[in-house]
C-alpha positions as a Markdown table, in Angstrom:
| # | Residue | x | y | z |
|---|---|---|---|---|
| 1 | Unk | 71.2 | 103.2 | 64.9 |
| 2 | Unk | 71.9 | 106.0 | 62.1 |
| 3 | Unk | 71.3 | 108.6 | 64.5 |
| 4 | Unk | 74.4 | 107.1 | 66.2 |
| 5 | Unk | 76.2 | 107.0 | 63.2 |
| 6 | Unk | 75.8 | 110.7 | 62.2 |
| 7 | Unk | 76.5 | 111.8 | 65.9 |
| 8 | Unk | 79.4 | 109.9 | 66.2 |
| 9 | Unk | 80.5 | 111.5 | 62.7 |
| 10 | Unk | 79.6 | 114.8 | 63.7 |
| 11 | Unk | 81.1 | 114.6 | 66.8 |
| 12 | Unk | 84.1 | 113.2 | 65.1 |
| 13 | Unk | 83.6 | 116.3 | 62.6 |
| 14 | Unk | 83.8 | 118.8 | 65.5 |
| 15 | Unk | 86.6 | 117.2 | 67.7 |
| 16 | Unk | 88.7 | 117.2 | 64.2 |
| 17 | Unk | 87.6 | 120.9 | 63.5 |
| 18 | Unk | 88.9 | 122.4 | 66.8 |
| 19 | Unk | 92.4 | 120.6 | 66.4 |
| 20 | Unk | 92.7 | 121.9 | 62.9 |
| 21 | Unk | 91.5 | 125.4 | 63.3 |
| 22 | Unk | 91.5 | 125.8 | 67.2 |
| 23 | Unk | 88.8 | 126.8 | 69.8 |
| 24 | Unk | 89.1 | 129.8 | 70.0 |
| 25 | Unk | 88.3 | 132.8 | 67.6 |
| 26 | Unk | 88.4 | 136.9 | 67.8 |
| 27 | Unk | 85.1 | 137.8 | 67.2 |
| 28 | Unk | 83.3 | 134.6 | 65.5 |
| 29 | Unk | 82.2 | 131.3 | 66.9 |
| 30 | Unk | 84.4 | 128.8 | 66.5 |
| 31 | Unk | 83.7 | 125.8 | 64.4 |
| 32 | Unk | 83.9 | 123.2 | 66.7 |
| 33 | Unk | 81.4 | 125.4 | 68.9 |
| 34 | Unk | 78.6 | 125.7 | 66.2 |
| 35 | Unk | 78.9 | 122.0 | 65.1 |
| 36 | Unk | 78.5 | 120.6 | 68.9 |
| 37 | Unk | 76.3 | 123.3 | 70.0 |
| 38 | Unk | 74.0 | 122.3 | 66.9 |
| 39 | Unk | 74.1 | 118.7 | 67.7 |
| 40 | Unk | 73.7 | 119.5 | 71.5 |
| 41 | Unk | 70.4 | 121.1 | 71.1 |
| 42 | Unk | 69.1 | 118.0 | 68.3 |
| 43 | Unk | 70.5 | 115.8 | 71.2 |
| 44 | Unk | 68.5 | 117.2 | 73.9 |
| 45 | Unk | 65.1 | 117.0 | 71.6 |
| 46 | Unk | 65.9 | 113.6 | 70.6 |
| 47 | Unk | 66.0 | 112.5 | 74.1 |
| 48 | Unk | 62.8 | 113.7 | 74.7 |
| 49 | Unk | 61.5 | 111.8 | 72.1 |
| 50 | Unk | 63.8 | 108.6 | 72.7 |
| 51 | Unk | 61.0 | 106.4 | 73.1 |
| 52 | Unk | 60.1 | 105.9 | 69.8 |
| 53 | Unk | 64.4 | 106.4 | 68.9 |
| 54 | Unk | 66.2 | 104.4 | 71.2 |
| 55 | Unk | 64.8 | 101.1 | 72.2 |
| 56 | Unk | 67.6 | 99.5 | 73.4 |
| 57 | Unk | 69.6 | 100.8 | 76.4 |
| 58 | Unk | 73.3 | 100.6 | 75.0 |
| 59 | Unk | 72.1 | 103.1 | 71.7 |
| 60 | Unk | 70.5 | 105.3 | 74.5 |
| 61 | Unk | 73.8 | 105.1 | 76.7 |
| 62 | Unk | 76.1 | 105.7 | 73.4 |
| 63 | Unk | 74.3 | 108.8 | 72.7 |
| 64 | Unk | 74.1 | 110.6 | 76.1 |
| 65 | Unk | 77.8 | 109.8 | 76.1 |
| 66 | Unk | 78.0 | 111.5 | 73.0 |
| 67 | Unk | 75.7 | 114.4 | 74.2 |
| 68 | Unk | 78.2 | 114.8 | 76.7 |
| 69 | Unk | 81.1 | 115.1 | 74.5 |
| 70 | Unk | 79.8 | 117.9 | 72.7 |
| 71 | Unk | 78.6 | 119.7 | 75.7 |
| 72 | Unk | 82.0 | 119.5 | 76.8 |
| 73 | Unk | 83.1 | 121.0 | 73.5 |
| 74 | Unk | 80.5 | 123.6 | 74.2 |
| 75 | Unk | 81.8 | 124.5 | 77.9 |
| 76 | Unk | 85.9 | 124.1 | 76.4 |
| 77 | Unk | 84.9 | 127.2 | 73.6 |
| 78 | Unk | 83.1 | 128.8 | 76.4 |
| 79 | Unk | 85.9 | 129.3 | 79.0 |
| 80 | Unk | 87.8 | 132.1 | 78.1 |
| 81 | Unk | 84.5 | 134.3 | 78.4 |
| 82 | Unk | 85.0 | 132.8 | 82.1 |
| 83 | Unk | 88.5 | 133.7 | 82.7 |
């Protein structure tokens, strides 16, 4: 339960950092992209070890939804590089 908490606040954290300084930057990762990329990678190893984390299915479900936030994030900063 308190790694949902700090995702959820880091998450938070992120989202609130890309609508106060933007997304986008010249020649330095943005904010919001080192914050969800950070808790995208932690994400992914927590997963792997969710057995021993996430015992019930709702946490487990809360945080893949969160995983998917900031790998949304992620792909958002991204984008121009595709454009």
């Amino acid at each position: 339960m308190k790694t949902i908490v700090i995702f959820t606040i880091a998450t938070l954290l992120s989202l609130y950092a890309g609508i106060e300084s933007g997304y986008f930057h010249s020649h330095t990762p943005p904010l919001p992209f080192v914050i969800s990329g950070l808790l995208l990678i932690t994400g992914i190893l927590l997963i792997i070890i969710r057995k021993i984390l996430f015992e019930n299915k709702i946490i487990f479900r809360i945080h893949l939804i969160l995983i998917s936030i900031n790998l949304l994030i992620v792909l958002y900063c991204l984008s121009p590089l595709f454009i």
